[in-house]
C-alpha positions as CSV (number, residue, x, y, z in Angstrom):
1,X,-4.3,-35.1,19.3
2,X,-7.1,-34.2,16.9
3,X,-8.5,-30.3,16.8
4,X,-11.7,-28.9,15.2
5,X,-11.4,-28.6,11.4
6,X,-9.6,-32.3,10.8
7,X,-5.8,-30.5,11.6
8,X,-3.8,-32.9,13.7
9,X,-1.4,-30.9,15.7
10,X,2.4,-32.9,15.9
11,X,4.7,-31.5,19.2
12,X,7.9,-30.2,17.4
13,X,9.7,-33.4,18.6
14,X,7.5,-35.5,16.5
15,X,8.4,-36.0,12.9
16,X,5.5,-34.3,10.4
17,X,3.1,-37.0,9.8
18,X,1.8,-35.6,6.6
19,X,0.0,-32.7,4.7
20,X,-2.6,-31.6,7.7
21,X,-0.4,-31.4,10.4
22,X,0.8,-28.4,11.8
23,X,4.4,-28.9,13.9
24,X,4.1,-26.6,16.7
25,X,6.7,-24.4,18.2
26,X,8.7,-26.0,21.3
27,X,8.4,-25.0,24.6
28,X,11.5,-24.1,25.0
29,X,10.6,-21.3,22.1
30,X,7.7,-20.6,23.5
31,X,9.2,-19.3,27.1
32,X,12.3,-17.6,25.5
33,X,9.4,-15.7,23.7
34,X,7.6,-14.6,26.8
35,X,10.5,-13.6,28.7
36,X,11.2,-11.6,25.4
37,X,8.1,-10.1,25.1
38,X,7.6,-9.2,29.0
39,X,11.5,-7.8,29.2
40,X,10.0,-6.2,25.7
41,X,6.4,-5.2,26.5
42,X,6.2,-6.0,22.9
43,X,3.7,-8.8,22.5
44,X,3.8,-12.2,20.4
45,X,2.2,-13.0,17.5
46,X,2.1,-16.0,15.2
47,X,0.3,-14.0,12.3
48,X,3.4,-15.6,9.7
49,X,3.8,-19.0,11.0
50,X,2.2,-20.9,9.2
51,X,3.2,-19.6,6.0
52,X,6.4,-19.7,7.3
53,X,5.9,-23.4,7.7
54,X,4.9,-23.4,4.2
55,X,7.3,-21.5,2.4
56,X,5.5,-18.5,1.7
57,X,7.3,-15.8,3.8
58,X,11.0,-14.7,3.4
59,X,13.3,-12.3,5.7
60,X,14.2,-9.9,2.8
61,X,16.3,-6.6,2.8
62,X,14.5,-3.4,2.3
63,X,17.3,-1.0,1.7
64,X,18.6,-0.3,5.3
65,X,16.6,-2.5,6.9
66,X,15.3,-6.1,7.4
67,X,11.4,-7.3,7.6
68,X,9.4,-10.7,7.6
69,X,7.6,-10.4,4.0
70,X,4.6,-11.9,2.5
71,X,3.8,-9.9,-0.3
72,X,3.7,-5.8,-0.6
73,X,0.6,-5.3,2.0
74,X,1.8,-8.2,4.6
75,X,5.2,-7.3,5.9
76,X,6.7,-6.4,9.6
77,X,7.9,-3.1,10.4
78,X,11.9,-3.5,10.5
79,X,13.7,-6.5,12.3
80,X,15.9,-5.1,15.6
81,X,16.6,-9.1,16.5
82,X,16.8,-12.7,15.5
83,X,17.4,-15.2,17.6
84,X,17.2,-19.3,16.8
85,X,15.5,-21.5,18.9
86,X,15.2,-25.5,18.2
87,X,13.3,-25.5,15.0
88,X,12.5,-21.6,14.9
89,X,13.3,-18.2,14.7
90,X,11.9,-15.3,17.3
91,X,12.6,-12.5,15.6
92,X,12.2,-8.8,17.4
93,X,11.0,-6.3,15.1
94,X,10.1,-2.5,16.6
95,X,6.6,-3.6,17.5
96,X,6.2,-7.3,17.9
97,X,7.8,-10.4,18.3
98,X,6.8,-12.9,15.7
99,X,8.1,-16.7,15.8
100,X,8.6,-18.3,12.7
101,X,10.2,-21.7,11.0
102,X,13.8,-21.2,11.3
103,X,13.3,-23.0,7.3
104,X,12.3,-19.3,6.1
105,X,14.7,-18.0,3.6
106,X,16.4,-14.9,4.3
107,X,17.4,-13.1,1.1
């Protein structure tokens, strides 16, 4: 399927095909996320997942507390839940729900 800006988008039960394509979430990640974020009232965002996709976000410890981290002005306020789904990870922090690749290192 091709989309504006030459990015082929690959269904996550496709092997990658290469450097522009983007593997999306699967459905079943997708619904477990809704019924999260309507049990929740919290909504979803995808705001890391793509640099989750590319290695450039980590789950990192800050002291007490857990949060999806970029760099020091991109981070999540503090993780309540992670849960695993196929080939990501919906994690609950106290405002959002964010999916990202379950590949992100957690340190």
């Amino acid at each position: 399927m091709s989309q504006p800006g030459n990015l082929t988008v690959v269904p996550s039960t496709q092997p990658q095909a290469g450097g522009s394509s983007l593997v999306l979430p699967t459905e079943k990640t997708l619904l477990q996320s809704t019924k999260l974020a309507l049990k929740t009232k919290k909504p979803v965002c995808f705001y890391f997942y793509i640099d989750s996709l590319k290695g450039k976000i980590s789950i990192v410890s800050d002291g007490e507390d857990r949060v999806i981290f970029k760099n020091e002005d991109e981070h999540t306020s503090p993780i309540l839940n992670t849960y695993k789904s196929d080939n990501c990870f919906i994690v609950v922090t106290e405002n959002t729900i964010y999916i990202i690749s379950s590949e992100t290192q957690v340190r």
